[in-house]
N, C-alpha and C positions, 0 to 999 in steps of 0.2 A: 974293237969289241966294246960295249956295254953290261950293262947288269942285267941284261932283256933277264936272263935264265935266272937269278936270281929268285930262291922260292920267294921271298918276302915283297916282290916287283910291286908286284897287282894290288898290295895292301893300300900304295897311296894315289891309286888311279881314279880319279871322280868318272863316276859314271859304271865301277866294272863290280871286284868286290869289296872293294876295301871302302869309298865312299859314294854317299849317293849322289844321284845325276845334278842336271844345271836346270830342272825346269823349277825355278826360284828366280826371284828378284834380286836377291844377294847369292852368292856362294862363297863359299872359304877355301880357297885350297892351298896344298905345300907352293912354296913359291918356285920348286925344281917343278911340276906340272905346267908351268907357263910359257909362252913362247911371245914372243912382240908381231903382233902381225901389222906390216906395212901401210903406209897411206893408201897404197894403190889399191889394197884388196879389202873389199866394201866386208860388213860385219857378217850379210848373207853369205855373199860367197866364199865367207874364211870359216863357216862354220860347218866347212866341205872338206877343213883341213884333217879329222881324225878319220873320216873313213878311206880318205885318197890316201891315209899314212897305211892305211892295213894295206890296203889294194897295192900298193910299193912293195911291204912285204911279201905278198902275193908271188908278186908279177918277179921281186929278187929272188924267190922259195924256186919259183915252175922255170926260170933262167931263158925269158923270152930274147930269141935272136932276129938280126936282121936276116929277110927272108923267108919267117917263121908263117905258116897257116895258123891262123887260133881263134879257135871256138871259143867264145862265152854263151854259158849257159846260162840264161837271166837276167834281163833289162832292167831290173832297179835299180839302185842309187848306185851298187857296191861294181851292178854288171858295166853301165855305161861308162863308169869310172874306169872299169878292166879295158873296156874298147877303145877310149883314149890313151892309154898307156900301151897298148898293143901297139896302136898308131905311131906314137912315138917311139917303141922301142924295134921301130921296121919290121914290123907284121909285112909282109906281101899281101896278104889277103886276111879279111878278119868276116867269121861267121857270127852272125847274132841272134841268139834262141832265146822266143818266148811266146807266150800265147794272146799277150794283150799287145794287140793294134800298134794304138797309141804309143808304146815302148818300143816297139817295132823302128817304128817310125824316127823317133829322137835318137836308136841307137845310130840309123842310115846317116841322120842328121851327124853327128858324134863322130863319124870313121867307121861302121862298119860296112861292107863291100856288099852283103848278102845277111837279107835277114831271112831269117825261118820260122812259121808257128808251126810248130809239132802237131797242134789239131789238124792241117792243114793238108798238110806234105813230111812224108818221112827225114829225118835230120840225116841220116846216117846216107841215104841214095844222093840227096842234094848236095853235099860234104864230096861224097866220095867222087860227082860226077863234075866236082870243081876243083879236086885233087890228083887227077892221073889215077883216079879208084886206090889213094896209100888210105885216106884217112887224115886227118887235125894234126900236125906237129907237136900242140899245145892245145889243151882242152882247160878250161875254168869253170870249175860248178859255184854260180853266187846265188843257188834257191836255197840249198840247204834240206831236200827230201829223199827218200831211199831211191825215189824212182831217177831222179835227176844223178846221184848219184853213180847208179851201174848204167845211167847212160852217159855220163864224162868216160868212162871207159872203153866202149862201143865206138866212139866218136873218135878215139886216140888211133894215129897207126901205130903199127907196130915199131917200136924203138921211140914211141912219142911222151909225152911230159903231161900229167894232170894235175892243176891243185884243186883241191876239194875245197874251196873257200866258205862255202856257205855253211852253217851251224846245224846240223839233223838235231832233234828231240834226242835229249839223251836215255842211250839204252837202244834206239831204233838203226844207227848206221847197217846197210846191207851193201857187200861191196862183192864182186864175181870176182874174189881170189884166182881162179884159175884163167880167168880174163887176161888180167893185169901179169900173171905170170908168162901164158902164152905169146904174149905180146912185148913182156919183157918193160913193163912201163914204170917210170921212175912218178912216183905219187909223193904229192908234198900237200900238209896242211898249213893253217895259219890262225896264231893264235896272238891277237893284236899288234901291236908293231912298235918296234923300237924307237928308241931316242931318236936316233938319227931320221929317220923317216919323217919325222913330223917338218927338221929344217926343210929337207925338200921338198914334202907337200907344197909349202907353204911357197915355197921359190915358184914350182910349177903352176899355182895359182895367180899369185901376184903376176905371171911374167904371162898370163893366158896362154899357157905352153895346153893347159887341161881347164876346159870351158865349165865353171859351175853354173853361168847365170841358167843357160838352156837346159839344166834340170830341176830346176827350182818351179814347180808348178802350186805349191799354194804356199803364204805366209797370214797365219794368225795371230792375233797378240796372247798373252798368254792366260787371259778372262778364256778364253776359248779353245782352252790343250783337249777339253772331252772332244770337241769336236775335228779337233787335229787329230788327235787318238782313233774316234771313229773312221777316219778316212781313210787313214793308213791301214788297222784292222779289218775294213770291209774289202781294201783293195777296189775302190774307186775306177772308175776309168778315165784316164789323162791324170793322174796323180804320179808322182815319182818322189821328189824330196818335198818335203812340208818342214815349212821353217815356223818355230814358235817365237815371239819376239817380248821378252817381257820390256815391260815400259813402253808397247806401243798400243794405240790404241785401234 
């Protein structure tokens, strides 16, 4: 056990609500936020270590087994991370939904077995016609919209495991209560990640158990965070993680 539950946790978190982010030249923080990251693990790919610590959470929350069929819903930084961790935590087969190409593509690259664009082909017939028609073992929502949402449910068989990972607009969550009851499905969220999480990020990194270089598709120095910003909010194509680097030029 940790302090995770702790009301006062989140006070000394940079970046959450208690202090603000790293896009600085300097930052100050408690010196218990810090962790030593290895020779072996270069400064890009350790700055992969807070989201691969949630996705740990996740992936401990929804209790992937070897064996397991599992859907990720979402090829960005949070999804691709899920389909490596799938991988190693003995997925038999891992489904990968999204509607940009390009994401498609680096998920296949990543461990996933089958990828799907929803505009394309229905998720649920493709799913069902690679599962003996059960349905997902394990479904993971990493978009964060209502719609993504009651379809991580859809996508579960029955007696199956969803985390809702992704963040909806608060006030907007819509979820088929009667879905998830019919079906009897065990739904877990996730709301940053513990201490512990962060040692293993970091081990899984360092030791290339979880590839960061192959998402890392733009790096700007930090003269140019609008334009980092821009890329990311217009959702670019061939974009995935955008590293800002202060002191580079």
């Amino acid at each position: 056990m940790n302090n995770y539950f702790c009301e006062k946790y989140y006070e000394n978190l940079v970046g959450f609500f208690g202090l603000d982010g790293a896009f600085a030249e300097y930052v100050r923080v408690p010196s218990t936020c810090l962790y030593t990251v290895p020779d072996s693990l270069s400064y890009e790919e350790g700055a992969l270590t807070e989201p691969l610590a949630c996705a740990l959470r996740g992936v401990d929350n929804v209790g992937i087994q070897s064996g397991d069929t599992v859907t990720v819903i979402g090829q960005g930084t949070l999804g691709l991370l899920f389909v490596q961790l799938a991988r190693i935590g003995g997925a038999s087969k891992i489904f990968a939904l999204d509607v940009d190409e390009f994401k498609l593509k680096k998920a296949k690259e990543l461990g996933a077995d089958i990828s799907i664009n929803p505009d394309k082909e229905d998720p649920l017939t493709v799913i069902k016609a690679n599962t003996g028609d059960r349905g997902s073992d394990v479904v993971i929502e990493a978009v964060g919209s209502t719609q993504t949402y009651e379809q991580s449910l859809q996508l579960a068989r029955r007696g199956g495991r969803v985390c809702l990972f992704g963040i909806c607009p608060q006030g907007s969550m819509k979820i088929d209560a009667f879905e998830a009851y019919r079906k009897e499905l065990r739904i877990s969220w996730v709301f940053g990640s513990p201490r512990g999480t962060f040692r293993r990020s970091i081990e899984l990194l360092a030791n290339a158990r979880v590839r960061a270089a192959p998402m890392i598709t733009h790096k700007l120095p930090l003269e140019k965070i609008l334009e980092a910003l821009t890329i990311m909010d217009k959702k670019r194509e061939n974009a995935v993680k955008i590293i800002v680097q202060p002191g580079q030029t």
